[in-house]
N, CA and C of each residue as an Amber inpcrd file, in Angstrom:
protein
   243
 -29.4560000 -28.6860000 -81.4450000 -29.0680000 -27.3210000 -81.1370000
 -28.9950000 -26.5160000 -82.4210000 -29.1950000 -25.1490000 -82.0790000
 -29.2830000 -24.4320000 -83.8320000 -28.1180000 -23.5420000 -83.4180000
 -27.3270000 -23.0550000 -84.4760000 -26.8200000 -21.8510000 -84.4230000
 -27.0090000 -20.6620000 -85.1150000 -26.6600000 -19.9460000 -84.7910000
 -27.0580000 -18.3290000 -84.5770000 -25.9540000 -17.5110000 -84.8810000
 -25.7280000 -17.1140000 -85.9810000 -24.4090000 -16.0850000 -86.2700000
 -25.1420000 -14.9550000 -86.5810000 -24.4030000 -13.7980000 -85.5930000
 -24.8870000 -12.2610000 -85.6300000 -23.9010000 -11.6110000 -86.0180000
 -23.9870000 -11.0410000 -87.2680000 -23.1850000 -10.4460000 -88.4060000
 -23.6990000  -8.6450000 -87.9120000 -22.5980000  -7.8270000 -87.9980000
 -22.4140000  -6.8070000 -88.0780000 -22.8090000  -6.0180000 -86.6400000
 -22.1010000  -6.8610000 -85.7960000 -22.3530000  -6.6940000 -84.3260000
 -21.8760000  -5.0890000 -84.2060000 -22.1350000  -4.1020000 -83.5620000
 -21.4090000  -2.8850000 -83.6330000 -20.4980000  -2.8630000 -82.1140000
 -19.3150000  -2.2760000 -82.2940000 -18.2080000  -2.5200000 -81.3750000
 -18.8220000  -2.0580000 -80.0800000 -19.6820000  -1.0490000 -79.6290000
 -20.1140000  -0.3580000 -78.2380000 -20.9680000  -1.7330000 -77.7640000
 -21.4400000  -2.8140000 -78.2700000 -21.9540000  -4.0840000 -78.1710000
 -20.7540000  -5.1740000 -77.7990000 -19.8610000  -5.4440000 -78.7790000
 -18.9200000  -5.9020000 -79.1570000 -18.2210000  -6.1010000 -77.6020000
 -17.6710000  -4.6860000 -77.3120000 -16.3210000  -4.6790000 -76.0140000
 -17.1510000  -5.0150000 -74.9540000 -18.5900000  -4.5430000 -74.0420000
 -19.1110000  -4.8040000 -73.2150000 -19.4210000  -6.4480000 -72.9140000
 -19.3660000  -7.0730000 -73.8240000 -19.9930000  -8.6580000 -74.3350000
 -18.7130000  -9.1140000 -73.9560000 -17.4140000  -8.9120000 -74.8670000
 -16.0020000  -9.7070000 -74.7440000 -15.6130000  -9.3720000 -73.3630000
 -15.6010000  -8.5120000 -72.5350000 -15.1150000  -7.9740000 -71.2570000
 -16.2840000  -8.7440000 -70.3970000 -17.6810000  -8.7280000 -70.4690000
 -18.1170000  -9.5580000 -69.7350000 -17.9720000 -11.0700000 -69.4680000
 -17.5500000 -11.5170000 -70.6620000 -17.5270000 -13.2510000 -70.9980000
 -15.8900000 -13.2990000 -69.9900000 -15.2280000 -12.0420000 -69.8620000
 -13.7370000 -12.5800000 -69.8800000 -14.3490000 -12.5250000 -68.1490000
 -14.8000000 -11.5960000 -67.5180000 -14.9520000 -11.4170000 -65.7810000
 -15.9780000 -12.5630000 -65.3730000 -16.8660000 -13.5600000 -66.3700000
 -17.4160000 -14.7430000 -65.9890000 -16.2570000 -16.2420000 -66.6340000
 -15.0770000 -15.6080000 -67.3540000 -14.3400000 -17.0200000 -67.5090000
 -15.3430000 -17.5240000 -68.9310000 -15.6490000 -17.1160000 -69.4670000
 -16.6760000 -17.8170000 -70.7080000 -16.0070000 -17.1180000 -71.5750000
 -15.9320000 -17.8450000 -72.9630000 -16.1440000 -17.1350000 -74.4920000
 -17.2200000 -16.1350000 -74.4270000 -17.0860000 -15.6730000 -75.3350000
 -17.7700000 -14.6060000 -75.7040000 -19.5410000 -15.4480000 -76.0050000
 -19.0630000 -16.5820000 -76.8020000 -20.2890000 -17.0830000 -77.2880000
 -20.7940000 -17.7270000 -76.2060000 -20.4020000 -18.4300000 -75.2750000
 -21.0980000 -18.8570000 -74.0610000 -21.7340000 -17.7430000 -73.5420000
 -21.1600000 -16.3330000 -72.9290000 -21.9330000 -15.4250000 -72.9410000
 -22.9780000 -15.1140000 -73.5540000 -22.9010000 -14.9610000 -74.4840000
 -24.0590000 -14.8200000 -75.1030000 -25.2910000 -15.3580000 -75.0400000
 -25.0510000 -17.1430000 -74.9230000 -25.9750000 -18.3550000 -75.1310000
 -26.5750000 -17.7870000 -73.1200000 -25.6290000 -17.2780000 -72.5660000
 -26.1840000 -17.6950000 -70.8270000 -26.7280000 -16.0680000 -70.8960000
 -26.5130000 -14.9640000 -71.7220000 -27.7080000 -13.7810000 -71.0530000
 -29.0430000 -13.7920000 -72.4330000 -28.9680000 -14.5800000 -73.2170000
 -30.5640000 -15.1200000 -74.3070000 -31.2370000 -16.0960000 -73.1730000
 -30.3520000 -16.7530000 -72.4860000 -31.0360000 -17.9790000 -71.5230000
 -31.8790000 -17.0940000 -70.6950000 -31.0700000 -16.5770000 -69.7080000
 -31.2200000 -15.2450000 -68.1650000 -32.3740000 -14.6890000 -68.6040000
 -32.6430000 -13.9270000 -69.8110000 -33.0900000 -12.9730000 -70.6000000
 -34.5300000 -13.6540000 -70.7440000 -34.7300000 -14.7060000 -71.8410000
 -35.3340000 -15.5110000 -72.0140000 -36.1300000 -16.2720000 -71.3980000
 -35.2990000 -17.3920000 -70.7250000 -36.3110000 -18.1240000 -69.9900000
 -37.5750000 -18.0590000 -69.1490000 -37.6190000 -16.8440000 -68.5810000
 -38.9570000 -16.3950000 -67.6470000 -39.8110000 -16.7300000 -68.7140000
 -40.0630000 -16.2570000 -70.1010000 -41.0070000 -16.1630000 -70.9180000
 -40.9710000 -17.5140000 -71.3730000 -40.7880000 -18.4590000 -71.3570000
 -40.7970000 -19.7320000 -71.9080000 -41.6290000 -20.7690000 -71.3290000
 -42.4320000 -21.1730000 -71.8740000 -43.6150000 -22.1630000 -71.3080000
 -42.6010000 -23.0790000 -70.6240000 -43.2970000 -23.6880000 -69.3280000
 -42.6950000 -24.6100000 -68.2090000 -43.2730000 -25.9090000 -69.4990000
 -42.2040000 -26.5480000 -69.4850000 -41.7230000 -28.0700000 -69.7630000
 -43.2020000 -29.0360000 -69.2710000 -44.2630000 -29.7070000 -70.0910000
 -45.2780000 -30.7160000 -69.4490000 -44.7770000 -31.6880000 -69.7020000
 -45.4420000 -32.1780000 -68.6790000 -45.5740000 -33.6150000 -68.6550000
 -46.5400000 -34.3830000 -69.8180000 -46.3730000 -35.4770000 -70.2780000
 -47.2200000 -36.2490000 -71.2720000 -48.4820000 -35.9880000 -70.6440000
 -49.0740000 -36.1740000 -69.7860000 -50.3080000 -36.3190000 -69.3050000
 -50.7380000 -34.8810000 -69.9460000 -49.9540000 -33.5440000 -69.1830000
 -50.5510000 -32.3070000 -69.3940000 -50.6790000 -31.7950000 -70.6240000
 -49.3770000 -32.2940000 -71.8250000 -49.9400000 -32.0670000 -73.2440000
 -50.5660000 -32.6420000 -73.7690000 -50.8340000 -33.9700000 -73.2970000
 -52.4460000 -34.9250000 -74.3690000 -53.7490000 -33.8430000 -73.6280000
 -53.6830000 -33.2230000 -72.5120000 -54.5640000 -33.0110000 -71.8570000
 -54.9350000 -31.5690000 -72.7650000 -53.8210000 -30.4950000 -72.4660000
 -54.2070000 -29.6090000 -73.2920000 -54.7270000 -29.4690000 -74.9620000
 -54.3660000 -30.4160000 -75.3150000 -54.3590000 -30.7990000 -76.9280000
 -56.2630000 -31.2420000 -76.7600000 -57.1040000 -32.2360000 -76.2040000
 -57.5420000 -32.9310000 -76.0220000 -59.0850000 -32.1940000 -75.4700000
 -58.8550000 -31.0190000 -74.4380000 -59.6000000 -30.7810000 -73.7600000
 -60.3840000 -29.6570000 -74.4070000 -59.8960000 -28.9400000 -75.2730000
 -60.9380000 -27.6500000 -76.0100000 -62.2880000 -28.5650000 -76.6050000
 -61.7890000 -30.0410000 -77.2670000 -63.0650000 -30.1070000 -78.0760000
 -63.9590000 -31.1210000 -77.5800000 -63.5020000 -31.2330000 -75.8680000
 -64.6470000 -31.4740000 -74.8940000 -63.8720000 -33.1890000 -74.5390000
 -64.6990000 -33.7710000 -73.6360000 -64.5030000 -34.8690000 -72.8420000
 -65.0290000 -36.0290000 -73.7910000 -64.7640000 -37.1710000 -72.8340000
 -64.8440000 -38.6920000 -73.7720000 -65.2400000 -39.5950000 -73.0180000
 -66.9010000 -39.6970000 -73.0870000 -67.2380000 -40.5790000 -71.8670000
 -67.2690000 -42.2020000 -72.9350000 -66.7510000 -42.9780000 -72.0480000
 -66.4590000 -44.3540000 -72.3160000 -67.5380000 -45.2330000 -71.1550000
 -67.8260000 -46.0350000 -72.3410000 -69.0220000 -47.0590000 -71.8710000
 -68.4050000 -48.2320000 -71.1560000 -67.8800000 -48.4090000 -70.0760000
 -67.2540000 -49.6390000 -69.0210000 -67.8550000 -50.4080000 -68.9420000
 -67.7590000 -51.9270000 -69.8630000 -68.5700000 -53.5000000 -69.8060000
 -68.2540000 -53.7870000 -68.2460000 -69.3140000 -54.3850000 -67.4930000
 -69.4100000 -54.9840000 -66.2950000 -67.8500000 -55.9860000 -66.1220000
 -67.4490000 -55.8850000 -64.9150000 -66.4180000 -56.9810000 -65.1240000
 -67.2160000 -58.1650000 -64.5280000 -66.6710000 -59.1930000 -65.2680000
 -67.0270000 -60.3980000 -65.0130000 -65.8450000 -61.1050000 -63.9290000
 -66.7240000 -62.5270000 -62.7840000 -65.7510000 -62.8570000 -61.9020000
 -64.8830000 -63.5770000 -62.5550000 -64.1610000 -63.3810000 -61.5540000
 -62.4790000 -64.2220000 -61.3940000 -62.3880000 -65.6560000 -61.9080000
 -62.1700000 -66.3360000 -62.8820000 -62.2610000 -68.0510000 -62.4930000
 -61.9410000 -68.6540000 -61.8160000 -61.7040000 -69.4080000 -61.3930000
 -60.7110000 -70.0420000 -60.4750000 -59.8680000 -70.5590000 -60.7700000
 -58.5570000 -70.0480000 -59.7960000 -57.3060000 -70.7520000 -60.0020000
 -57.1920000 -71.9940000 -60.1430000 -56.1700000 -72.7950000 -60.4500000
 -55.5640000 -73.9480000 -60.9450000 -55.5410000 -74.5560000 -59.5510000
 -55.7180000 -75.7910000 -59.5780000 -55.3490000 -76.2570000 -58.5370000
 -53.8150000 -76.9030000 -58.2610000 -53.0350000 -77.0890000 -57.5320000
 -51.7330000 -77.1450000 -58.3100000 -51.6910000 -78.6610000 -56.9600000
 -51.9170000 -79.8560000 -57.3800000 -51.4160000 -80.8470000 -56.4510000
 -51.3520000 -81.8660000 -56.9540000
């Protein structure tokens, strides 16, 4: 987690922020952290999956065809008696 100190907040900022945190029950600084979230998050790339970031990383400089050796048969099991 990082923190974030905002120096020279001006009070018409200030009272609206402390009065809101107090009518949600939060600090001031929880406030804060939950309307950067509210605010924020729409614009924030959705979370991939491993598959989808090797994929995006992977796929601009084209595909990877792989040469598959024939499989060879099964041996046979053990005989067990």
């Amino acid at each position: 987690m990082a923190t974030l100190t905002i120096r020279n907040l001006e009070p018409t900022l200030k009272e609206p922020l402390r009065v809101r945190a107090a009518e949600h029950g939060h600090s001031m600084e929880a406030e804060a952290r939950r309307i950067l979230r509210d605010t924020l998050a729409p614009t924030l790339p959705a979370e991939l999956n491993l598959y989808d970031r090797i994929r995006t990383r992977i796929e601009p400089i084209g595909g990877v065809e792989l040469e598959l050796p024939n499989r060879e048969p099964a041996r046979e099991p053990p005989a067990f008696e």
